[in-house]
N, CA, C and O atoms as a printed pandas DataFrame, in Angstrom:
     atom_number atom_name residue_name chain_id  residue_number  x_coord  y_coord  z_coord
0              1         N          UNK        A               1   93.445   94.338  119.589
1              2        CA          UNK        A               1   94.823   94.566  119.805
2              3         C          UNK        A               1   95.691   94.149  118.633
3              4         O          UNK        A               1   95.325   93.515  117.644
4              5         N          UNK        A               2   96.884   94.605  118.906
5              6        CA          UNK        A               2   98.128   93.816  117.486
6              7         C          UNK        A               2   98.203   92.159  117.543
7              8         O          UNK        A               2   98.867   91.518  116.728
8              9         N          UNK        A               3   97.544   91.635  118.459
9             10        CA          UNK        A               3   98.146   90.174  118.584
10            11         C          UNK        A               3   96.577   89.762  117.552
11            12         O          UNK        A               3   96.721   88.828  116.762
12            13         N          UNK        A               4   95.439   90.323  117.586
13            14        CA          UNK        A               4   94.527   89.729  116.793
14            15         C          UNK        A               4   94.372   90.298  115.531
15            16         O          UNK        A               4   93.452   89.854  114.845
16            17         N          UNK        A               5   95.212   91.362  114.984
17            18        CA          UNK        A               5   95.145   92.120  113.649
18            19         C          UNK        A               5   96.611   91.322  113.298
19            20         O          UNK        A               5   96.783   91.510  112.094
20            21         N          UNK        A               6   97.447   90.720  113.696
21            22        CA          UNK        A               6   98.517   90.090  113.184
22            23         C          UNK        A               6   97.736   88.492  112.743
23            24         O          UNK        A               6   98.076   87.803  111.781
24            25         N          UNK        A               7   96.603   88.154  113.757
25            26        CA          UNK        A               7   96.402   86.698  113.082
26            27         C          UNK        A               7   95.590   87.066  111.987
27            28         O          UNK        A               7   95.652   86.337  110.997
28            29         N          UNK        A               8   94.787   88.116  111.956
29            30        CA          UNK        A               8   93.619   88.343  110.868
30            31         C          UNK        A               8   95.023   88.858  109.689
31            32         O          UNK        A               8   94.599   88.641  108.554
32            33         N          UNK        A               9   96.085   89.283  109.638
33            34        CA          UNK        A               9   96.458   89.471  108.717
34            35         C          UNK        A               9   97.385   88.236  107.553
35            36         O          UNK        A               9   97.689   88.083  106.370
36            37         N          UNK        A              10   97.542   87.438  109.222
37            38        CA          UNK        A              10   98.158   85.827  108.325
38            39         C          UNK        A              10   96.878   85.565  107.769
39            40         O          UNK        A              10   97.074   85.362  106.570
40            41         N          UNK        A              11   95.533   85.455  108.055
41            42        CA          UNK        A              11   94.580   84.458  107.216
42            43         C          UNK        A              11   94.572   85.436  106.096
43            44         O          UNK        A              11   94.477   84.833  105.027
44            45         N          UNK        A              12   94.640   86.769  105.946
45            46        CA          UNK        A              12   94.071   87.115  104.615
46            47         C          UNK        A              12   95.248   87.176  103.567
47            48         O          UNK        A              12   95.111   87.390  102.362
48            49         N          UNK        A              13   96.583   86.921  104.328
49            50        CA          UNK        A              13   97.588   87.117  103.494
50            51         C          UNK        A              13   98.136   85.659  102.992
51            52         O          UNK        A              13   98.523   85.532  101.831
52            53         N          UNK        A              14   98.146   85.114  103.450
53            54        CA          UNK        A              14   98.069   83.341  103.086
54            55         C          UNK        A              14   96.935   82.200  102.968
55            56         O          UNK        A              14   96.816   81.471  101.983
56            57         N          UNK        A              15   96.003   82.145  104.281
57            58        CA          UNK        A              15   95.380   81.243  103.865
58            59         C          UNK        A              15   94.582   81.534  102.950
59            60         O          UNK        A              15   94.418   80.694  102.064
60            61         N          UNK        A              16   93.828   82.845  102.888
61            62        CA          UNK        A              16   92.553   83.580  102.044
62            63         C          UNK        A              16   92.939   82.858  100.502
63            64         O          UNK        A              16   92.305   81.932   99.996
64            65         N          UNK        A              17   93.896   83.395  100.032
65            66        CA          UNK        A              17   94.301   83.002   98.875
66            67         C          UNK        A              17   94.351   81.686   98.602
67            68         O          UNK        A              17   93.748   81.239   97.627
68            69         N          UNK        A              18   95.050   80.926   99.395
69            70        CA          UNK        A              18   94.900   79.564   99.485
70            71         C          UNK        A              18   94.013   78.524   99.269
71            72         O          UNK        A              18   94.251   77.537   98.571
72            73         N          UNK        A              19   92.559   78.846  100.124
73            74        CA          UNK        A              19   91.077   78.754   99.738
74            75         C          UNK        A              19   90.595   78.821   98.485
75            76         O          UNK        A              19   89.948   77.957   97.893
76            77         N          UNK        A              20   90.942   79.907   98.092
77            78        CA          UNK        A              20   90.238   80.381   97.087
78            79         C          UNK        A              20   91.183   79.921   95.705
79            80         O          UNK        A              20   90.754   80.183   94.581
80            81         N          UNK        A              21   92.466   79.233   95.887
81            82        CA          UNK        A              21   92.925   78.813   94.601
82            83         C          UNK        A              21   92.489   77.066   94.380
83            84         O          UNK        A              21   92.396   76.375   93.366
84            85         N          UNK        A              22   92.241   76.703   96.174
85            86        CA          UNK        A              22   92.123   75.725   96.062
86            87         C          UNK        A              22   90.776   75.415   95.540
87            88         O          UNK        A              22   90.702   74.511   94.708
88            89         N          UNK        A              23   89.562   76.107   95.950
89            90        CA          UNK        A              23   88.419   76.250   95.397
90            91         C          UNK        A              23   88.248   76.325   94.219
91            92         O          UNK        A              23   87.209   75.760   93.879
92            93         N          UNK        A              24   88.808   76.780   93.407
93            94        CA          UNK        A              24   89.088   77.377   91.963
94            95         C          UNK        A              24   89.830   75.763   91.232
95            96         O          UNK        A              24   89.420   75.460   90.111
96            97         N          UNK        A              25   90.437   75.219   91.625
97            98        CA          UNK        A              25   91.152   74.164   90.862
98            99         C          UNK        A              25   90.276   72.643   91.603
99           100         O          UNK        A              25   90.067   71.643   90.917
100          101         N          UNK        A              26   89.959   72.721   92.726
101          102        CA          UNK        A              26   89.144   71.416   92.268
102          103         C          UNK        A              26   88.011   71.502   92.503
103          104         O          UNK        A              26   87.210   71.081   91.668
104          105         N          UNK        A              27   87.552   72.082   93.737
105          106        CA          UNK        A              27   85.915   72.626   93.755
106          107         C          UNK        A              27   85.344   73.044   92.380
107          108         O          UNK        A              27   84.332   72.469   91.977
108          109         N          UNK        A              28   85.915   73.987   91.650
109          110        CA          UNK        A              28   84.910   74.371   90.006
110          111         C          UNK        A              28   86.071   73.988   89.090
111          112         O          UNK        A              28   86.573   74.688   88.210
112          113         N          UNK        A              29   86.588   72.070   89.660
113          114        CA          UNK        A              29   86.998   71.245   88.337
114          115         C          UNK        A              29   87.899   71.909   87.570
115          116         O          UNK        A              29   87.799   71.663   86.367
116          117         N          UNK        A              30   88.984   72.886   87.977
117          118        CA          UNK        A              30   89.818   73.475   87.165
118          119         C          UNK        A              30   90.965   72.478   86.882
119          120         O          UNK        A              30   91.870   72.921   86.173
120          121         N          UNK        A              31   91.060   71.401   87.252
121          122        CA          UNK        A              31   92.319   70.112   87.207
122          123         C          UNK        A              31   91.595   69.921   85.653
123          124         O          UNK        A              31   92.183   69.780   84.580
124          125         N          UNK        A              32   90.494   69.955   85.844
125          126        CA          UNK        A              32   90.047   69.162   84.276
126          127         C          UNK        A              32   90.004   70.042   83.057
127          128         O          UNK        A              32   89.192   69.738   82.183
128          129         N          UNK        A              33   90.773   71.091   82.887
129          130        CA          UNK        A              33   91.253   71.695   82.311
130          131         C          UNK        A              33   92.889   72.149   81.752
131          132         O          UNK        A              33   93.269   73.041   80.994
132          133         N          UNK        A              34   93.647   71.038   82.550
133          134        CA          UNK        A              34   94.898   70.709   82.983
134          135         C          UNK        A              34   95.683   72.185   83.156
135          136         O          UNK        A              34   95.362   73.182   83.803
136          137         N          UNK        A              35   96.886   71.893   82.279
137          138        CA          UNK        A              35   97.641   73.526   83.134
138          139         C          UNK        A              35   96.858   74.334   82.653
139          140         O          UNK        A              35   97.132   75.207   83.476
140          141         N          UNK        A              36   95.935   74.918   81.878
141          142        CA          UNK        A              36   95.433   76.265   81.881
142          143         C          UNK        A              36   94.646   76.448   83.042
143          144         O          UNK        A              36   94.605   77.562   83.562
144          145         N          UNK        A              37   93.922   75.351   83.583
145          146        CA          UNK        A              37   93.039   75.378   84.891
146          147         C          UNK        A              37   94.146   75.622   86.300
147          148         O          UNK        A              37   93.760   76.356   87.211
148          149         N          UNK        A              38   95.433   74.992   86.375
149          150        CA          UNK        A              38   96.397   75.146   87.517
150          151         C          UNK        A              38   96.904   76.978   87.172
151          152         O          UNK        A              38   97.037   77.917   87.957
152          153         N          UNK        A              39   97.067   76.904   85.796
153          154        CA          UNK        A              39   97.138   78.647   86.086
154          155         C          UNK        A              39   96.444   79.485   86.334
155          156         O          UNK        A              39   96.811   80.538   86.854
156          157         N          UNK        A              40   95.062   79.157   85.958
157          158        CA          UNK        A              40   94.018   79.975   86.844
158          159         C          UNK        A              40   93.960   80.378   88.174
159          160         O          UNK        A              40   93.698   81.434   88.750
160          161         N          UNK        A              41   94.272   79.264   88.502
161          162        CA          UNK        A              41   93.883   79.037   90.151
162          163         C          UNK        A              41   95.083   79.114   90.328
163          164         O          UNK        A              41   95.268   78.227   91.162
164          165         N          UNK        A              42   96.315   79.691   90.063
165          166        CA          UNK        A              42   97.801   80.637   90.607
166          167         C          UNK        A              42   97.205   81.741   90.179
167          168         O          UNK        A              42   96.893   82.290   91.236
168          169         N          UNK        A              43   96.787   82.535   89.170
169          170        CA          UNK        A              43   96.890   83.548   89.443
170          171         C          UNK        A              43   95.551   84.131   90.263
171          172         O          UNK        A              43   95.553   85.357   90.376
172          173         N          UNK        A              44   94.475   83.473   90.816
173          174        CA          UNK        A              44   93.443   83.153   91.323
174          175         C          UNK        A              44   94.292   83.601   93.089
175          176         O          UNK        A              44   94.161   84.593   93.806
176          177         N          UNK        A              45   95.070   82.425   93.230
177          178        CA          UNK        A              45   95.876   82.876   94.303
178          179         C          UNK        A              45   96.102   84.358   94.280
179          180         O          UNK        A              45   95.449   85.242   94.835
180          181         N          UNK        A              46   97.596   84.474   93.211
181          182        CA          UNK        A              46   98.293   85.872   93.140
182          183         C          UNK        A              46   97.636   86.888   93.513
183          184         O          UNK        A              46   98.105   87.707   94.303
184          185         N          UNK        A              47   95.927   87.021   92.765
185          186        CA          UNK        A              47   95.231   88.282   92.706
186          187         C          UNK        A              47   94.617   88.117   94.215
187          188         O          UNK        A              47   94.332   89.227   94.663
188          189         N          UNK        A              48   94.415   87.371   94.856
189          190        CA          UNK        A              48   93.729   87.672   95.961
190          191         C          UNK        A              48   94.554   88.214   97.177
191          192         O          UNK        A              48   94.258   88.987   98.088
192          193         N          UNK        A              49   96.030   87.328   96.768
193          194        CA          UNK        A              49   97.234   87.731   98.162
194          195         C          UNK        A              49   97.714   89.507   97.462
195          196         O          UNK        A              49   97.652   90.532   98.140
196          197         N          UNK        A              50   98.021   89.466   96.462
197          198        CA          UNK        A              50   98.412   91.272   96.251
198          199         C          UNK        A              50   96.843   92.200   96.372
199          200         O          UNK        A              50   96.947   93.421   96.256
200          201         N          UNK        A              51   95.689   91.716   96.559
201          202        CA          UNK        A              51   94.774   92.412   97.128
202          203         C          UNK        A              51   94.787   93.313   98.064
203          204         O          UNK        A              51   94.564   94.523   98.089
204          205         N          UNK        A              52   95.327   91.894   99.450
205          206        CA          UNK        A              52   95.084   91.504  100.706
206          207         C          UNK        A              52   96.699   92.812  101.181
207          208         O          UNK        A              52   96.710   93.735  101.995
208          209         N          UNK        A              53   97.801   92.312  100.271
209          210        CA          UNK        A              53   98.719   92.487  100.783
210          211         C          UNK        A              53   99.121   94.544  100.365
211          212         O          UNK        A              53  100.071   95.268  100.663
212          213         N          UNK        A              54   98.355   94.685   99.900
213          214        CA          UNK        A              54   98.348   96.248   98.952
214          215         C          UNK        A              54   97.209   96.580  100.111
215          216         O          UNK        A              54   97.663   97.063  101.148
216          217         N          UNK        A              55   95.887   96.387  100.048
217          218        CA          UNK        A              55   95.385   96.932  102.005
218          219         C          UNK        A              55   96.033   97.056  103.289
219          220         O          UNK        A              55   95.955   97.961  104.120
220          221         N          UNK        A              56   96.636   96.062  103.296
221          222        CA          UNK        A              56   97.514   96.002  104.341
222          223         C          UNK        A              56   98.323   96.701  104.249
223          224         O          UNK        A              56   98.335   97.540  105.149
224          225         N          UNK        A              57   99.376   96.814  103.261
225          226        CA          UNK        A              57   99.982   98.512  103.053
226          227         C          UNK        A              57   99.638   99.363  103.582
227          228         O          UNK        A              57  100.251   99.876  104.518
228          229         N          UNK        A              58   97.830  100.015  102.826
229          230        CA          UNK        A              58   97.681  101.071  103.024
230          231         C          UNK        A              58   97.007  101.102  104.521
231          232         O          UNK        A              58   96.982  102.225  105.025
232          233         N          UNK        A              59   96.573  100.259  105.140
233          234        CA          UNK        A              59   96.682  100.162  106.634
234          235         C          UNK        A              59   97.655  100.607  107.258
235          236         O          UNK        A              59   97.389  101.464  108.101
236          237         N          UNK        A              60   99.124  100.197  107.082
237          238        CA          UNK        A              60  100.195  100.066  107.651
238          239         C          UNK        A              60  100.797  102.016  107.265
239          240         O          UNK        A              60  101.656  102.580  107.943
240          241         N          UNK        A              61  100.286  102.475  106.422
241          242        CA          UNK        A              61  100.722  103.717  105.958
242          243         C          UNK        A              61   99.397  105.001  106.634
243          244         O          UNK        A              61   99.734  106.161  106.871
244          245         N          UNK        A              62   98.309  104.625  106.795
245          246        CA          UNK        A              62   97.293  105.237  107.231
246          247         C          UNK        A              62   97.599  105.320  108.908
247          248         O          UNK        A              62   97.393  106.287  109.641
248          249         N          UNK        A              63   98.097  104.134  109.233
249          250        CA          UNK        A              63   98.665  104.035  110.754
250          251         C          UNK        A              63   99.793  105.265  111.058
251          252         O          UNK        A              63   99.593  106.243  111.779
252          253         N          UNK        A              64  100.921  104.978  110.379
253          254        CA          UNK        A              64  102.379  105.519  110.336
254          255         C          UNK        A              64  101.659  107.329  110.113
255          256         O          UNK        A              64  102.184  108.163  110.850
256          257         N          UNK        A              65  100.723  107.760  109.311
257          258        CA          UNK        A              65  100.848  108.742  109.175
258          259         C          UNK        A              65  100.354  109.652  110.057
259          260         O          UNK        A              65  100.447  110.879  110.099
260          261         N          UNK        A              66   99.569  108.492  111.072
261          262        CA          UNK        A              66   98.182  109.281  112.413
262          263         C          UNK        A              66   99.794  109.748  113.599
263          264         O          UNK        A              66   99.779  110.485  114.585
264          265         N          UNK        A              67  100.669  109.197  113.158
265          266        CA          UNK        A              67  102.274  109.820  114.037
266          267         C          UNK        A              67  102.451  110.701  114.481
267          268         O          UNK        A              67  103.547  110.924  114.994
């Protein structure tokens, strides 16, 4: 239903990214690389949420067009 494609779309649109920047900066030691390692793991974030959030688009447009 919409009530469980709305929670699957908060985890991939926030936490997913989240994980995975956090993974990226201290899990594979990116602190010890100082800011070039914290910018990794932002744009580590960035690329995973405009992934998530550009599917979801075309979800949201593949839906609208079955109209």
């Amino acid at each position: 239903g919409e009530r469980v494609g709305a929670r699957n779309f908060i985890w991939k649109l926030l936490l997913l990214p989240s994980a995975y920047m956090l993974r990226k900066y201290f899990l594979m030691r990116g602190f010890t690389d100082g800011f070039r390692g914290l910018v990794i793991a932002w744009l580590t974030f960035f690329t995973v949420f405009a992934k998530n959030a550009k599917l979801w688009e075309m979800g949201r447009g593949a839906r609208n067009d079955a109209l």
